[in-house]
C-alpha positions as CSV (number, residue, x, y, z in Angstrom):
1,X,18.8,-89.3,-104.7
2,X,20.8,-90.9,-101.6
3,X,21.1,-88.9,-98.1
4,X,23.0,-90.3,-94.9
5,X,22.8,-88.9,-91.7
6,X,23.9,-89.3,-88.4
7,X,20.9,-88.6,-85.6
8,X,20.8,-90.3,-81.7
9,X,16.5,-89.4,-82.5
10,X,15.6,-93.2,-83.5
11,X,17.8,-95.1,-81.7
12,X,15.2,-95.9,-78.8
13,X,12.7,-96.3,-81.9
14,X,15.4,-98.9,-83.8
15,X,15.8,-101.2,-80.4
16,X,12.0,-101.4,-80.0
17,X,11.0,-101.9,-83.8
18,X,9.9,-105.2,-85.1
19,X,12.5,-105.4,-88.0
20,X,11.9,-107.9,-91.0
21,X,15.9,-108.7,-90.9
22,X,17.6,-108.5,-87.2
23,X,19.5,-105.6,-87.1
24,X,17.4,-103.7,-90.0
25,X,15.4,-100.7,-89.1
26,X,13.8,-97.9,-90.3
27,X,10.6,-97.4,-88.8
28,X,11.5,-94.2,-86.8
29,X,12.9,-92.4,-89.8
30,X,10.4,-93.7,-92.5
31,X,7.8,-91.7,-90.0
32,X,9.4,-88.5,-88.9
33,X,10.5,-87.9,-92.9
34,X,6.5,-89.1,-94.0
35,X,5.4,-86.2,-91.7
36,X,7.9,-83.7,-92.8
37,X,7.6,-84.3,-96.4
38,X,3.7,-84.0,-96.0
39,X,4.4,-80.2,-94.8
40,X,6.0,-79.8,-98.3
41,X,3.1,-80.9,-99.9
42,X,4.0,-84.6,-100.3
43,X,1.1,-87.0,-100.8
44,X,1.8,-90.0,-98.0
45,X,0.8,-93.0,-99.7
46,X,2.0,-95.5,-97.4
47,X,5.1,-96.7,-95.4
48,X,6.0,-100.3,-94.8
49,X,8.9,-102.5,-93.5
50,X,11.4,-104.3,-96.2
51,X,13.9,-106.5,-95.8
52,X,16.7,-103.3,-95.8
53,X,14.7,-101.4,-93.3
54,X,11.3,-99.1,-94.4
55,X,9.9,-97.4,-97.7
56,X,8.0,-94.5,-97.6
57,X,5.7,-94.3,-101.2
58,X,5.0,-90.8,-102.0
59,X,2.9,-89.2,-104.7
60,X,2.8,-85.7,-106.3
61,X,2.0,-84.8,-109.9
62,X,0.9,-88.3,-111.0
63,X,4.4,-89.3,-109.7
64,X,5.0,-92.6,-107.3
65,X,8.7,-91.7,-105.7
66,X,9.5,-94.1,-103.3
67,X,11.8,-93.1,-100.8
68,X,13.9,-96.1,-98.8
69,X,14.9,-95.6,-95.0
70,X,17.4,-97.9,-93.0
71,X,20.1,-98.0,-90.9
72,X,23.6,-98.7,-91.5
73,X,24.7,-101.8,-90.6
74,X,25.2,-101.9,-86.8
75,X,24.4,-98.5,-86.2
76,X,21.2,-97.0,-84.5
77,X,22.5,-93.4,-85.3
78,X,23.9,-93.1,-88.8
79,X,20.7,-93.6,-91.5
80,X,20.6,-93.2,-95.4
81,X,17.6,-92.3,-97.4
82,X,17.0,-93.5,-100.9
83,X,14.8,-92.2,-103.3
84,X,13.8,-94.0,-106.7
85,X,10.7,-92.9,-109.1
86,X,8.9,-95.1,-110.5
87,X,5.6,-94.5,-113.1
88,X,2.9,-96.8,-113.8
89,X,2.0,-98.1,-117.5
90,X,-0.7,-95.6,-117.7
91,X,1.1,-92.7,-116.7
92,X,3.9,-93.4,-119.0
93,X,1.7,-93.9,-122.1
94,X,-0.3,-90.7,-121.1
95,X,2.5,-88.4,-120.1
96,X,1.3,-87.8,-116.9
97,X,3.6,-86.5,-114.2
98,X,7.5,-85.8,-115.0
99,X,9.1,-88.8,-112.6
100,X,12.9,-86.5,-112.9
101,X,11.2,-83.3,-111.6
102,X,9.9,-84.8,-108.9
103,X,12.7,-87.0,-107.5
104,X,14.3,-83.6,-107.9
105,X,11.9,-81.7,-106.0
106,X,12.5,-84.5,-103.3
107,X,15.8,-84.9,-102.7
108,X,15.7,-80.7,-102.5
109,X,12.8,-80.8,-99.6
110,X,14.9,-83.7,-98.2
111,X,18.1,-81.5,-97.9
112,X,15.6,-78.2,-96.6
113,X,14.5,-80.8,-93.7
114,X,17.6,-82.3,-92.7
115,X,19.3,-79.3,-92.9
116,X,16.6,-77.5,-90.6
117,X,16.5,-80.1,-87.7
118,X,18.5,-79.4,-84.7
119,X,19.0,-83.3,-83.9
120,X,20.6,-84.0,-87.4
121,X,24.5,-84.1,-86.4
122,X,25.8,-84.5,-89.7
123,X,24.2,-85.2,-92.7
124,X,25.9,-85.5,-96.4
125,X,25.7,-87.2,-100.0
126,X,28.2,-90.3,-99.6
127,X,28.6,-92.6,-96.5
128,X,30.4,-91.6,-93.6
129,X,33.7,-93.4,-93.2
């Protein structure tokens, strides 16, 4: 699952954040998409900084999805979101939870809310040129 975007709504956020790397944020966006996606029924695990900006973990169905949030390089308004699933030991050897469903579920609730927010100027699959 990969989004980018192009929003003006973090850039204050970006020039304020304590960024692991210089120049690396996330912050804003890993926040404003852990709020939306909890109106979708998304379980918000936690949200952290990483050396590429911010991850979001999520949870649904016995599921960890971890969603990455960071800016492109030099830029305070274009943003891509990453999502990866990922299942524990135990939930693999007990079946629990079907990781493909729900990365799939995510990246569709992903396009709903990007598509339904007024400050997304453009949002799409592959990187903006």
């Amino acid at each position: 699952m990969e989004w980018w975007l192009e929003t003006s709504r973090f850039r204050d956020a970006a020039k304020t954040e304590q960024a692991v790397n210089p120049g690396r944020y996330g912050e804003g966006l890993a926040k404003w998409i852990a709020e939306q996606l909890r109106d979708h029924s998304w379980e918000v695990v936690d949200h952290y900084a990483e050396d590429w900006g911010w991850e979001v973990r999520l949870r649904r169905n016995g599921c960890d999805i971890y969603l990455r949030c960071g800016n492109e390089d030099g830029s305070t308004t274009r943003w891509a979101l990453f999502g990866e699933a990922r299942k524990g030991l135990l939930e693999r050897l007990m079946g629990k939870g079907d990781a493909d469903v729900q990365l799939e579920a995510l990246d569709g609730d992903v396009e709903e809310i990007l598509r339904g927010d007024a400050e997304i100027t453009w949002f799409g699959r592959e990187q903006p040129e």
